[in-house]
BAVODO-980533 format. One record per atom (N, C-alpha, C): x, y, z. Coordinates in Angstrom, 2 decimals. Layout:
N
u X&v Y&w Z
...
***
This chain:
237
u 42.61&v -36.26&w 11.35
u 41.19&v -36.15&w 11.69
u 40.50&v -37.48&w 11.42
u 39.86&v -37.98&w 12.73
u 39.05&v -38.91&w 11.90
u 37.92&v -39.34&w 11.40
u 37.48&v -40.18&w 10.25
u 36.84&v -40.36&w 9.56
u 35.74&v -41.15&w 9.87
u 34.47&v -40.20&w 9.32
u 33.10&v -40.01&w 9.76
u 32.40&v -41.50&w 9.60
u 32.07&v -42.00&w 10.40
u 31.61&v -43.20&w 9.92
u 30.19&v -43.04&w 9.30
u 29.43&v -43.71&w 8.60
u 28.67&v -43.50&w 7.71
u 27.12&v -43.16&w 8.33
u 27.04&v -44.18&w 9.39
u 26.05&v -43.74&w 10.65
u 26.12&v -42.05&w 11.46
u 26.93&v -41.58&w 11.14
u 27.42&v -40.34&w 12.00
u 27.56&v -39.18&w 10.95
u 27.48&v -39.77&w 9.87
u 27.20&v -38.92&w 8.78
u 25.48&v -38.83&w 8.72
u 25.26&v -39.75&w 8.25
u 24.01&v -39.91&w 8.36
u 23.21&v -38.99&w 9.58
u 23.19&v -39.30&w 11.24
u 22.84&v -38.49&w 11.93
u 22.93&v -36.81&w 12.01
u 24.66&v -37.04&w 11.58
u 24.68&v -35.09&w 11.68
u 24.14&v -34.24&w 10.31
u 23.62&v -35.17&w 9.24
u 22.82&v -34.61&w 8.03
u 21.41&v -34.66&w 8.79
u 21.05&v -35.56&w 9.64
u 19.38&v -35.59&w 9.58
u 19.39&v -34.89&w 10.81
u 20.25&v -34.03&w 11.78
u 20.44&v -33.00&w 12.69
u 20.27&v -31.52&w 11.89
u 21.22&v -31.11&w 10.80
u 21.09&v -30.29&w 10.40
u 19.41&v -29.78&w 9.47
u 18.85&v -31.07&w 9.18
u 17.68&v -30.74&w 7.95
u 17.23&v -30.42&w 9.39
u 17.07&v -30.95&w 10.77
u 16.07&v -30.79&w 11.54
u 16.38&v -29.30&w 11.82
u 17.17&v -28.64&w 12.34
u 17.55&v -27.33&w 12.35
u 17.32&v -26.34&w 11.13
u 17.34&v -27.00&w 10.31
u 16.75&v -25.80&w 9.21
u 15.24&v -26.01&w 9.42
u 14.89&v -27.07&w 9.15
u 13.35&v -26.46&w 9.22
u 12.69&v -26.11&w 10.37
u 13.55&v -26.66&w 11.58
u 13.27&v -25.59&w 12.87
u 13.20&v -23.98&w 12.35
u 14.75&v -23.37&w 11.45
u 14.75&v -21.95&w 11.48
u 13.76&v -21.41&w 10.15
u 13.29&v -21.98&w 9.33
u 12.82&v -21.65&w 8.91
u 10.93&v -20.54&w 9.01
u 10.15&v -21.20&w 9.78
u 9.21&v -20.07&w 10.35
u 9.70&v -18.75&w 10.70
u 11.16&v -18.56&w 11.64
u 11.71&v -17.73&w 12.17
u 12.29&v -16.69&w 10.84
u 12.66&v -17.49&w 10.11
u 13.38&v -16.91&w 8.53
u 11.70&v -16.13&w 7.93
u 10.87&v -16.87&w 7.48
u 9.71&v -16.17&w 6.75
u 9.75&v -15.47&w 7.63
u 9.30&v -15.39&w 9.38
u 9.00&v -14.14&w 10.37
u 9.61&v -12.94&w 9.87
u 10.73&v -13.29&w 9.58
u 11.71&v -11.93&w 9.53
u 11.77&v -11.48&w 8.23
u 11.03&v -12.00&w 7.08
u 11.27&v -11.57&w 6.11
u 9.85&v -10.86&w 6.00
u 8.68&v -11.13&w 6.50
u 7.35&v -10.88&w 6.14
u 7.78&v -9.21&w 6.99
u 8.69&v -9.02&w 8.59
u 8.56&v -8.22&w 8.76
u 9.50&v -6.51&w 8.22
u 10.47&v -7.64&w 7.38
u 11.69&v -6.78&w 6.82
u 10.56&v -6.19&w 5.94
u 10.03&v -6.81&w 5.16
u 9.08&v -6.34&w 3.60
u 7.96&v -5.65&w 4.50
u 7.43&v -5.34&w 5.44
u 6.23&v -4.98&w 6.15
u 7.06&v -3.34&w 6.26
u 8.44&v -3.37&w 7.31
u 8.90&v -2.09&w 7.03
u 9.49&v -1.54&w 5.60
u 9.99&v -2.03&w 5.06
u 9.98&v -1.62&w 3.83
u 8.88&v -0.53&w 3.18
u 7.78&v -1.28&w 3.03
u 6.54&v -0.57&w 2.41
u 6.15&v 0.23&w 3.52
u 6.46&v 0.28&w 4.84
u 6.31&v 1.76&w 5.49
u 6.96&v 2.69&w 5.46
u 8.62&v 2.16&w 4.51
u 8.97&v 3.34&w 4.96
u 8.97&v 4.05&w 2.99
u 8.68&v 2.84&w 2.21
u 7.87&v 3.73&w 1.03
u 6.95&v 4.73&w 0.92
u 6.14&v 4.82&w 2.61
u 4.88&v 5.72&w 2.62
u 5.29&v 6.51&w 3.28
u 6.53&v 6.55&w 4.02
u 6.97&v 7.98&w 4.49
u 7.58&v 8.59&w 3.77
u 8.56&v 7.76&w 2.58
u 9.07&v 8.91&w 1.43
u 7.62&v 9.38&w 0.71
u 6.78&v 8.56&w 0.43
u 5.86&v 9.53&w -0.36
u 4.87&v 10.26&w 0.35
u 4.94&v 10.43&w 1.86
u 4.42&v 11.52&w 2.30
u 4.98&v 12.21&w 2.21
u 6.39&v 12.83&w 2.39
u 7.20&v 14.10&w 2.16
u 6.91&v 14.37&w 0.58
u 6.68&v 13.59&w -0.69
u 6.58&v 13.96&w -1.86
u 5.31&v 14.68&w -1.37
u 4.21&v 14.24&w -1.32
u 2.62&v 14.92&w -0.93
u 2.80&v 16.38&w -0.41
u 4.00&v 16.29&w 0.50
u 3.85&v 17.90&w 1.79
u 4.82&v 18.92&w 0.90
u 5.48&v 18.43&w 0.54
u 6.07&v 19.12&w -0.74
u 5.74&v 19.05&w -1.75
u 4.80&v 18.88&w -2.25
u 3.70&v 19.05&w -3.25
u 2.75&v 20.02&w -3.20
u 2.10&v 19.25&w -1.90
u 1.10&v 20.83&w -1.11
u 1.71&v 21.88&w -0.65
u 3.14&v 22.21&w -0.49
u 3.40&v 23.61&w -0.02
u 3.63&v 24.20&w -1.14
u 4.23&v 23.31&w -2.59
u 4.47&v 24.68&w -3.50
u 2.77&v 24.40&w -4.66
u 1.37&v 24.16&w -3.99
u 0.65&v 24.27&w -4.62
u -0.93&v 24.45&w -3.74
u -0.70&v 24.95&w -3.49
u -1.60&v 25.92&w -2.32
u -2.03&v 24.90&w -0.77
u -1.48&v 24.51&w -0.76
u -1.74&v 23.35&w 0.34
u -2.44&v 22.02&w -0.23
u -3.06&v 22.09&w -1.42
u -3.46&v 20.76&w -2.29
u -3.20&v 19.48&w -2.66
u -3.49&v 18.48&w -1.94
u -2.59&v 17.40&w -2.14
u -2.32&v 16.89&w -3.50
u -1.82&v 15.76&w -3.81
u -1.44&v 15.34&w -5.28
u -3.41&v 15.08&w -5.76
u -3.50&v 14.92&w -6.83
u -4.68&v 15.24&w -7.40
u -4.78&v 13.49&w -7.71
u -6.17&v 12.84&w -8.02
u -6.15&v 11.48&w -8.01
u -5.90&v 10.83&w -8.98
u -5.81&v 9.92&w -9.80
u -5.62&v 9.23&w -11.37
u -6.92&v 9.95&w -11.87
u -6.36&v 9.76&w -12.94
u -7.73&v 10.02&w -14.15
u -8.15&v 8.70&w -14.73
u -7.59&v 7.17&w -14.58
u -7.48&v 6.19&w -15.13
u -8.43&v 5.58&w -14.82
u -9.56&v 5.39&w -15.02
u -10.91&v 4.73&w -14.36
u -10.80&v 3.55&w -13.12
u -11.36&v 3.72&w -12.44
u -11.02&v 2.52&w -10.93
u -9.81&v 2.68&w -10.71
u -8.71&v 3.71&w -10.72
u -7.65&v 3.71&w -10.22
u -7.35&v 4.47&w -8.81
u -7.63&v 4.26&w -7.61
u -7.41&v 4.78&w -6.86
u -6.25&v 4.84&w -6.21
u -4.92&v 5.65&w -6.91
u -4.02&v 6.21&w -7.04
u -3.73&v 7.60&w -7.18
u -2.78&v 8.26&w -6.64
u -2.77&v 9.45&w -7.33
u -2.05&v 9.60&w -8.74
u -2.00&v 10.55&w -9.10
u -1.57&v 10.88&w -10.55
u 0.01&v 11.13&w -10.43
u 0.63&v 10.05&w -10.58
u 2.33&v 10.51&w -10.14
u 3.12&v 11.60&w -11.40
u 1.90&v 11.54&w -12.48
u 2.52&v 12.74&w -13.53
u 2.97&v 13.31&w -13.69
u 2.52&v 14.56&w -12.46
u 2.94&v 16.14&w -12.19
u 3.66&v 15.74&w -10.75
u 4.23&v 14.93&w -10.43
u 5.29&v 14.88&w -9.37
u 6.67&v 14.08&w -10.00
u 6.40&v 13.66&w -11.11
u 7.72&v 12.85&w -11.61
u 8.43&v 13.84&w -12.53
u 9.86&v 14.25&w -12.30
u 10.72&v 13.95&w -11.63
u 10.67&v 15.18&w -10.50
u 10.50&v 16.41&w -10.41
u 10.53&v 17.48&w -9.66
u 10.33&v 16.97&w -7.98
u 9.16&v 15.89&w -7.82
u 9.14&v 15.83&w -5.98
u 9.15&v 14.29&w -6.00
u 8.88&v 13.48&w -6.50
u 9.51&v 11.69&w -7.25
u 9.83&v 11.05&w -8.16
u 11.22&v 11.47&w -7.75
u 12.36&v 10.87&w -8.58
u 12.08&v 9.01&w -8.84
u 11.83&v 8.58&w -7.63
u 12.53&v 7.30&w -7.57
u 10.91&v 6.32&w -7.58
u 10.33&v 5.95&w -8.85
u 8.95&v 5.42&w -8.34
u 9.11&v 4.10&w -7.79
u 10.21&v 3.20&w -8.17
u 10.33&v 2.05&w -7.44
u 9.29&v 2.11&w -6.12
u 9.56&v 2.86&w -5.43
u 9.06&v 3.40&w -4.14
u 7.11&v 3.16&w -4.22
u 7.04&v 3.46&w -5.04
u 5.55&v 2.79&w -5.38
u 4.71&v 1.23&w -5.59
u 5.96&v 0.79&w -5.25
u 5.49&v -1.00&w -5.51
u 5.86&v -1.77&w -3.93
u 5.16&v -2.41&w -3.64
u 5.21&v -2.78&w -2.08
u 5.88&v -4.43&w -2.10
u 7.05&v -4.54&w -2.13
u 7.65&v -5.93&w -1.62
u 7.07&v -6.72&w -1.09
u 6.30&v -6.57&w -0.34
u 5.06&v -7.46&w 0.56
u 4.19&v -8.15&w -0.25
u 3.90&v -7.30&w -1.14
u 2.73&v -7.93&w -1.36
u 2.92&v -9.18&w -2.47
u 2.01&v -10.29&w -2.56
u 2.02&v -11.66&w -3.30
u 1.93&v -10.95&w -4.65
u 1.63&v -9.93&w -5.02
u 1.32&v -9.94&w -6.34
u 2.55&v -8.82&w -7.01
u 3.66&v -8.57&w -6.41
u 4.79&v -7.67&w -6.41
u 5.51&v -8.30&w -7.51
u 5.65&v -7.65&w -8.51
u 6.26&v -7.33&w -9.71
u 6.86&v -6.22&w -9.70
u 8.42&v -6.75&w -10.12
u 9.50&v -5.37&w -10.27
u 9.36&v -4.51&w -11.24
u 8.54&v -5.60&w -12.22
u 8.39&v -4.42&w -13.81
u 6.57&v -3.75&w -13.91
u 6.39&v -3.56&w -12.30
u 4.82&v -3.22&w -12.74
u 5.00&v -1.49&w -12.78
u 3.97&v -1.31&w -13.88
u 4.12&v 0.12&w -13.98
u 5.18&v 0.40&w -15.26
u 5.50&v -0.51&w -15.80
u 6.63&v -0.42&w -16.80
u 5.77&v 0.22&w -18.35
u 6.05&v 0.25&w -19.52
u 5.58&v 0.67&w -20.45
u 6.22&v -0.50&w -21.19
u 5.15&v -1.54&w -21.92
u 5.88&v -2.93&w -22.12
u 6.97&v -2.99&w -23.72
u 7.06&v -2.17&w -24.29
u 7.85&v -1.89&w -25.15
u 9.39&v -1.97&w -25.43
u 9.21&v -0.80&w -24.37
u 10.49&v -0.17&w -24.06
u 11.01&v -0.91&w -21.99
u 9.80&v -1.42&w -21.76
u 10.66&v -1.67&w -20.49
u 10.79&v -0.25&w -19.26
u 10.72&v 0.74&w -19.69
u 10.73&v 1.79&w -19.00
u 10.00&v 2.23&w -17.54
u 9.46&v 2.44&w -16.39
u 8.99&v 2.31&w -15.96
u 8.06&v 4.25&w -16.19
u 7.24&v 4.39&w -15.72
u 6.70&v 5.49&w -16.74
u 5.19&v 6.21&w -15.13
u 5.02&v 6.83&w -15.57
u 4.18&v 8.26&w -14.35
u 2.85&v 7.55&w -14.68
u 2.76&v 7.60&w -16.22
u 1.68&v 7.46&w -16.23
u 0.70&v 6.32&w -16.49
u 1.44&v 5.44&w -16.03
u 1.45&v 3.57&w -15.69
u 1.39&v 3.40&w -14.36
u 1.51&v 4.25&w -13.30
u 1.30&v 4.09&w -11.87
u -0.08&v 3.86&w -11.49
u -0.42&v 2.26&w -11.08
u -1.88&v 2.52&w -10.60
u -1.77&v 2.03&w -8.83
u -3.01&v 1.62&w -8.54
u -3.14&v 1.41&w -6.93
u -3.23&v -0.02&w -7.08
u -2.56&v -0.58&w -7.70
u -1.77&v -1.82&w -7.70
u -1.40&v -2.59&w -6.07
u -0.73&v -1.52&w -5.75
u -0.28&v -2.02&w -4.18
u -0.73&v -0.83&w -3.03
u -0.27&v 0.23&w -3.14
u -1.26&v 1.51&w -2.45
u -2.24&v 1.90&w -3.08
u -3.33&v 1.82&w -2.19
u -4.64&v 3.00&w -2.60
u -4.44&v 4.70&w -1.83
u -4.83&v 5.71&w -2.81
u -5.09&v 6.85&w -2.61
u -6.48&v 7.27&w -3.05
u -7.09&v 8.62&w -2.37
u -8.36&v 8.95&w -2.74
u -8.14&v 10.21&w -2.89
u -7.25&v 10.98&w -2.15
u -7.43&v 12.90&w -2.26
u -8.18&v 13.25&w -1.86
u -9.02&v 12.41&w -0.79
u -10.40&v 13.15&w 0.25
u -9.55&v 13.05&w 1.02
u -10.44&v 13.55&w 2.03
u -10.28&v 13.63&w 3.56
u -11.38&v 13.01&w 4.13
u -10.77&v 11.27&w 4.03
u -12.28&v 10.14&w 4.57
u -11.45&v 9.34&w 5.91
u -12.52&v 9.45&w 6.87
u -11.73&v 8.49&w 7.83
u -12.71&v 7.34&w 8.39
u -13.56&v 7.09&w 7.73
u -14.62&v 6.13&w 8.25
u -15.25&v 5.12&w 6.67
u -15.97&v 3.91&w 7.22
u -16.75&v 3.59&w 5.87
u -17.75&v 3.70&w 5.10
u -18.42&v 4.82&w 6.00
u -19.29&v 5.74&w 5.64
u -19.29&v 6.52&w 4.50
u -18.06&v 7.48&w 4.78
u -17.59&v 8.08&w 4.08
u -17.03&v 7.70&w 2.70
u -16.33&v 6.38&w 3.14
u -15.75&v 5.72&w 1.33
u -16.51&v 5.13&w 0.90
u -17.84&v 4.79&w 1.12
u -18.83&v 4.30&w 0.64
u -19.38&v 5.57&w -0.21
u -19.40&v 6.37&w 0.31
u -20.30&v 7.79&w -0.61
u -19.13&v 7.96&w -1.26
u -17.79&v 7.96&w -1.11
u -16.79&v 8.63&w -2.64
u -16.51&v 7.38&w -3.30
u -16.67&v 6.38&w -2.85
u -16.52&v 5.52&w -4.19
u -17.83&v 5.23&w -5.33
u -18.52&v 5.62&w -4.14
u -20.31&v 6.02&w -4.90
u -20.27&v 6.50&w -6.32
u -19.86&v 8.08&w -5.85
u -19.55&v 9.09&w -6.32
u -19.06&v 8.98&w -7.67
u -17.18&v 7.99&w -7.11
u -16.71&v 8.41&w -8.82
u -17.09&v 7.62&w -9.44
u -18.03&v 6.30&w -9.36
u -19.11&v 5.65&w -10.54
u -19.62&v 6.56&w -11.59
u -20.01&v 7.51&w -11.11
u -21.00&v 8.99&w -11.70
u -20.43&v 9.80&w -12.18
u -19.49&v 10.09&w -11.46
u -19.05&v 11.82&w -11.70
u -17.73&v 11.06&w -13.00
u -17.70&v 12.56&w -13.55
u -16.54&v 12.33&w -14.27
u -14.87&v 12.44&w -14.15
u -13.96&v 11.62&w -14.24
u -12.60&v 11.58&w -14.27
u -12.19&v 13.05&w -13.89
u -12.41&v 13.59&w -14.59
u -11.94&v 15.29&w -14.77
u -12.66&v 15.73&w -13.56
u -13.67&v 15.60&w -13.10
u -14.48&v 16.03&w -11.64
u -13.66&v 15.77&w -10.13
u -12.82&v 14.58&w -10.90
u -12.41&v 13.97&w -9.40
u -11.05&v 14.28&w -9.10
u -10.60&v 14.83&w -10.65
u -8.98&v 15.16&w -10.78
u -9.11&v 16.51&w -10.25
u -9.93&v 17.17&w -10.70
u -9.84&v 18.73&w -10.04
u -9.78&v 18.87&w -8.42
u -10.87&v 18.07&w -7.89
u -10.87&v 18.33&w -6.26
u -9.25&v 17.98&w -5.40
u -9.19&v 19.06&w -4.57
u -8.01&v 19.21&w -3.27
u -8.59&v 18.18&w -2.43
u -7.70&v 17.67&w -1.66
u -7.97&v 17.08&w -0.28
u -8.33&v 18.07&w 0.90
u -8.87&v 17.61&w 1.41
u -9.18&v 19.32&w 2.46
u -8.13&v 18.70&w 3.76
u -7.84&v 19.89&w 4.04
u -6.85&v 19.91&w 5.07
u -7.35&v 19.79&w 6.65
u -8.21&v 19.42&w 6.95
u -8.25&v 19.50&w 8.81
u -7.60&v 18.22&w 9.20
u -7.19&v 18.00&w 10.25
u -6.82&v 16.75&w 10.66
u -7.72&v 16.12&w 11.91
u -8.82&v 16.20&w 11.47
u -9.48&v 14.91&w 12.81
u -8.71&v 14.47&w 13.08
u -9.23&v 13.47&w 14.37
u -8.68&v 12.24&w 15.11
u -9.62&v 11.06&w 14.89
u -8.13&v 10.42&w 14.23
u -8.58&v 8.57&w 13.80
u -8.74&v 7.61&w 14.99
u -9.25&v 6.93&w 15.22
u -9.23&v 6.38&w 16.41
u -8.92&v 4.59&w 15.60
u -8.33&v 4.17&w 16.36
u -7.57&v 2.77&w 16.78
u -8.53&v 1.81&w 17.13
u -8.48&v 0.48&w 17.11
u -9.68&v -0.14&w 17.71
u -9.41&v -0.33&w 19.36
u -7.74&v 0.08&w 19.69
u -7.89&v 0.10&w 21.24
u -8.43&v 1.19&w 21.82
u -8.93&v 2.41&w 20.78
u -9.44&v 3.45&w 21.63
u -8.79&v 4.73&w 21.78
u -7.17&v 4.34&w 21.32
u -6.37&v 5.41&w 21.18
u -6.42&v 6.11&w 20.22
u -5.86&v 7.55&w 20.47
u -5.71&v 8.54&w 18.95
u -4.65&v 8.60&w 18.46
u -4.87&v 8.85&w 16.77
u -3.96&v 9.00&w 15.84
u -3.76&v 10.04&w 15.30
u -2.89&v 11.03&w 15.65
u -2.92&v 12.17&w 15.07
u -2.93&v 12.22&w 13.70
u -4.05&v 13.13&w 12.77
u -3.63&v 12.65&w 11.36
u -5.29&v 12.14&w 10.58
u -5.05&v 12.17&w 9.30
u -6.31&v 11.44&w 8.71
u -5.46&v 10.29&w 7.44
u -6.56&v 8.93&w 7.25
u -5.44&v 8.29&w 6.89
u -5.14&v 9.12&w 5.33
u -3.91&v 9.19&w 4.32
u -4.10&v 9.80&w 3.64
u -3.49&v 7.93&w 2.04
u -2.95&v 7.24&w 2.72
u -2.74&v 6.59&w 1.57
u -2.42&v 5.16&w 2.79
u -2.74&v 4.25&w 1.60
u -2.44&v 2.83&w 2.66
u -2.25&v 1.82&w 1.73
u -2.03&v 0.27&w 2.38
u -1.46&v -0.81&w 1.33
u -3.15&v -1.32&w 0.92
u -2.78&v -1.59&w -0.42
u -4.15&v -2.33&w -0.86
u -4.75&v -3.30&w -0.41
u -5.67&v -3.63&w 0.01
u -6.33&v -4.88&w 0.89
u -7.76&v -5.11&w 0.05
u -7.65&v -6.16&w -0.42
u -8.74&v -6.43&w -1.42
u -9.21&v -8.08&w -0.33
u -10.80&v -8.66&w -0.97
u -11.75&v -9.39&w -0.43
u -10.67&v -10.88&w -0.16
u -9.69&v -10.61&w -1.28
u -9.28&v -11.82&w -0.78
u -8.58&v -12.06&w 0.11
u -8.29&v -12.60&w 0.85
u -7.05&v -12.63&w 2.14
u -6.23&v -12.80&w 1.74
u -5.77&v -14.01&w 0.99
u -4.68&v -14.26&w -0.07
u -3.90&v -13.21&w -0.75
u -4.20&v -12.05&w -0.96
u -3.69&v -11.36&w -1.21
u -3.39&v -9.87&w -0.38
u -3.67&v -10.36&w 0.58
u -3.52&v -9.40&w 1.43
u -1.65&v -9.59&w 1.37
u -0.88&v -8.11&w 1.70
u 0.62&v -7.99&w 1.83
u 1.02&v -8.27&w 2.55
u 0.84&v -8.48&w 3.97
u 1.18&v -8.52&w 5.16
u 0.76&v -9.56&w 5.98
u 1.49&v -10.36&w 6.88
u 1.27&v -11.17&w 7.74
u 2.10&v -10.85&w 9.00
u 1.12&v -10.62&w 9.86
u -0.14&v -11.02&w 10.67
u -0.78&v -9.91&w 9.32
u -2.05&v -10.79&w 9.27
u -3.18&v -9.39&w 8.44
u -2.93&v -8.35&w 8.76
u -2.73&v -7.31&w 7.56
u -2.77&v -5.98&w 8.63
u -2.27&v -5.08&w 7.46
u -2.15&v -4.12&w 7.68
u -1.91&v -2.81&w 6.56
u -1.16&v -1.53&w 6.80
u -0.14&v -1.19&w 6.10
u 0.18&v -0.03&w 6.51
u -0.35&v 1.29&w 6.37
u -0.71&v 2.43&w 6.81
u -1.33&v 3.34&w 6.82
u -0.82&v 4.64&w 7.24
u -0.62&v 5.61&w 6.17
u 0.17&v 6.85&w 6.18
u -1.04&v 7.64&w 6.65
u -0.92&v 8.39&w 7.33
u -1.44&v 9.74&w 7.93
u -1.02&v 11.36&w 7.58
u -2.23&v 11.83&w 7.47
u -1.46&v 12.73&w 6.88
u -0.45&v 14.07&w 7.73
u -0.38&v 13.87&w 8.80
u 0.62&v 13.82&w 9.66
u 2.12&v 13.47&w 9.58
u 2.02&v 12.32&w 8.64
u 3.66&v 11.83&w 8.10
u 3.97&v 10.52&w 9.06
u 3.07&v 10.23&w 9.84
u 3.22&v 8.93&w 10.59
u 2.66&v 7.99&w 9.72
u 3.11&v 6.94&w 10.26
u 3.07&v 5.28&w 9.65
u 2.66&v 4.19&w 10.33
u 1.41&v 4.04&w 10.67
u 1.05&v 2.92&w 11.49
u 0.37&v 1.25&w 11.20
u 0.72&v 0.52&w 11.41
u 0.38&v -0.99&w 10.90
u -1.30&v -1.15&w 11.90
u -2.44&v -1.47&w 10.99
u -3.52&v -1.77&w 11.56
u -3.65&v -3.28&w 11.03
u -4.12&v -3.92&w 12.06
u -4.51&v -5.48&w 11.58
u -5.96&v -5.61&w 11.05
u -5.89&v -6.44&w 10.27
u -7.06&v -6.76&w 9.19
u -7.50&v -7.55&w 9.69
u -9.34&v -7.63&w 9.66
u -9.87&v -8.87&w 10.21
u -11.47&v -8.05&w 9.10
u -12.26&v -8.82&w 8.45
u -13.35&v -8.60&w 7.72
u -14.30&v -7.85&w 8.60
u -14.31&v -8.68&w 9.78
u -15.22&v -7.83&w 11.12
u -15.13&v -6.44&w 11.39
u -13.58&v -5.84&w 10.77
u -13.41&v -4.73&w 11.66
u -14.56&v -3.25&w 11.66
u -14.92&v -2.91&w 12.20
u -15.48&v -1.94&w 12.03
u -15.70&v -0.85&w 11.71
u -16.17&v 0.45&w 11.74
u -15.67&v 1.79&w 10.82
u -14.52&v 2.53&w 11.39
u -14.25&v 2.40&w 12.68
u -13.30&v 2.78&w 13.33
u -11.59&v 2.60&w 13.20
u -11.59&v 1.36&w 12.26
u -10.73&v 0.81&w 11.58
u -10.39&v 1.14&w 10.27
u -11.12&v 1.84&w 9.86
u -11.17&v 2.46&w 8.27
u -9.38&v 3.15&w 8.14
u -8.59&v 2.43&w 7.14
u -9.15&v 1.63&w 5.79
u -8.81&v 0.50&w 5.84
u -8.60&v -0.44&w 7.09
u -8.54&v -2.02&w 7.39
u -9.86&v -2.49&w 7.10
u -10.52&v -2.34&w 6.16
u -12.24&v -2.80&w 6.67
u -12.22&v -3.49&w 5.42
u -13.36&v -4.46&w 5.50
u -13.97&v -4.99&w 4.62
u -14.41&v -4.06&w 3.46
u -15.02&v -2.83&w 3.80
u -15.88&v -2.26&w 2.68
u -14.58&v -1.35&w 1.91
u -13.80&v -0.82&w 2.82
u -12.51&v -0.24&w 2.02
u -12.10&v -1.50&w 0.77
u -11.87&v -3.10&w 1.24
u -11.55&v -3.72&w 0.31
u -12.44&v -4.14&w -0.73
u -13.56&v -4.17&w -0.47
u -14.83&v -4.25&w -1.73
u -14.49&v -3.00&w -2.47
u -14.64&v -2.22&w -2.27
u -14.70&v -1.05&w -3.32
u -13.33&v -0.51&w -3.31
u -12.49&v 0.17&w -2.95
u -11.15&v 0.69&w -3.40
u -10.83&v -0.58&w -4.03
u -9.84&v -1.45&w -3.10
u -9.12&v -2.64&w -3.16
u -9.67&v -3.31&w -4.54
u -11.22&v -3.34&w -4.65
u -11.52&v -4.18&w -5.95
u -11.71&v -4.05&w -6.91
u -11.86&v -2.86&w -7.08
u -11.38&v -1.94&w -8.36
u -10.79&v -2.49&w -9.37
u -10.88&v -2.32&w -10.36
u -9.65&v -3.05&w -11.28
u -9.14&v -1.50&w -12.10
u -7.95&v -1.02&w -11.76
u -7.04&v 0.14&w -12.45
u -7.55&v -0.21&w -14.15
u -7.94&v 0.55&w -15.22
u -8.06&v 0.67&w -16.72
u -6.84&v 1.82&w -16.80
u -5.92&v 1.51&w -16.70
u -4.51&v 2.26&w -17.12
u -4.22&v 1.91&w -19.02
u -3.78&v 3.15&w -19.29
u -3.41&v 3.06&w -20.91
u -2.88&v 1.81&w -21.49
u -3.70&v 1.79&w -22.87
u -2.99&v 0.48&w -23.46
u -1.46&v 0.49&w -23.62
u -0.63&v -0.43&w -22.69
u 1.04&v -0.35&w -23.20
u 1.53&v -0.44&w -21.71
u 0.64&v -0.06&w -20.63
u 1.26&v -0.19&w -19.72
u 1.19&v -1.96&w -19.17
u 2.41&v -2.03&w -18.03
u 2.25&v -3.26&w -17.73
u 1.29&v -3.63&w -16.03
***
């Protein structure tokens, strides 16, 4: 075989850097969208936890945190009987994804009652506009923990509408956290995943503009859910 002359070394090294950082955009592409399904299909296992929750408890969905600004549900009374596996609660996507969140910092353990809306928000209404999450985030300012843990989600399923106009069978029932900053938004292109309570999974794109029709891609969903800050027990991580 013969031997590379030093010029030809030289070229087929400064060929290859050019090819990697050619593939590289293409590499993040595919990773932003591997981690994008990922955390959708985290929200379809924990919609089946929810529907099997509500059938052996009068149709009632999971009940919300008791943890002040936590808009999460209470994974308490579903761990271990309908979720086993909470991993499933932390969204790969997102910039602020920690494997040990939710842990109990002691012991390392990961624990029910350390689950906040860290990366998914939940409410246990039945809200599909920003109307509406404007008056329940109102609300649990006032009312007490125990007020908000007691209430069911009510069961009808309106129709969500899309900003192209189309319907979504379903009301949204849990989605990825989207707070004021963009920077921390999970997903690129902007955008959010959004469980229905239907058991579908649809990606809405984020833009501050969007309107109520877009709810919970909106600006005001991320002022108030999203900005919340979870007060989870001293010990959790």
């Amino acid at each position: 075989m013969r031997k590379l002359k030093r010029w030809e070394m030289t070229a087929l090294l400064g060929l290859a850097v050019t090819v990697g950082l050619l593939a590289l955009p293409a590499i993040a592409t595919a990773r932003r969208a591997a981690h994008r399904a990922s955390c959708a299909n985290n929200m379809r296992q924990l919609g089946l936890v929810m529907k099997m929750f509500a059938g052996e408890n009068g149709g009632a969905f999971p009940p919300l945190s008791r943890a002040p600004g936590n808009w999460m549900m209470d994974v308490v009374p579903l761990h271990p009987e309908y979720l086993t596996d909470l991993s499933i609660l932390r969204c790969p996507g997102s910039p602020d994804y920690d494997a040990r969140a939710f842990t109990w910092a002691d012991s390392g353990d990961t624990l029910p009652m350390c689950v906040s809306g860290r990366y998914y928000n939940y409410t246990s209404y039945a809200i599909s506009t920003d109307e509406q999450a404007g008056a329940l985030w109102a609300a649990r300012q006032t009312w007490s923990p125990e007020a908000f843990y007691d209430r069911d989600i009510e069961l009808p399923r309106p129709t969500w509408t899309r900003s192209d106009g189309r319907g979504v069978s379903g009301m949204p029932v849990l989605w990825d956290r989207v707070t004021p900053d963009l920077a921390d938004m999970p997903h690129r292109p902007l955008g959010i995943n959004v469980l229905h309570m239907d058991g579908s999974v649809l990606f809405v794109p984020y833009s501050p503009l969007n309107n109520s029709s877009n709810f919970p891609a909106t600006r005001l969903a991320a002022i108030t859910f999203g900005a919340d800050v979870p007060r989870m027990p001293p010990g959790c991580r």
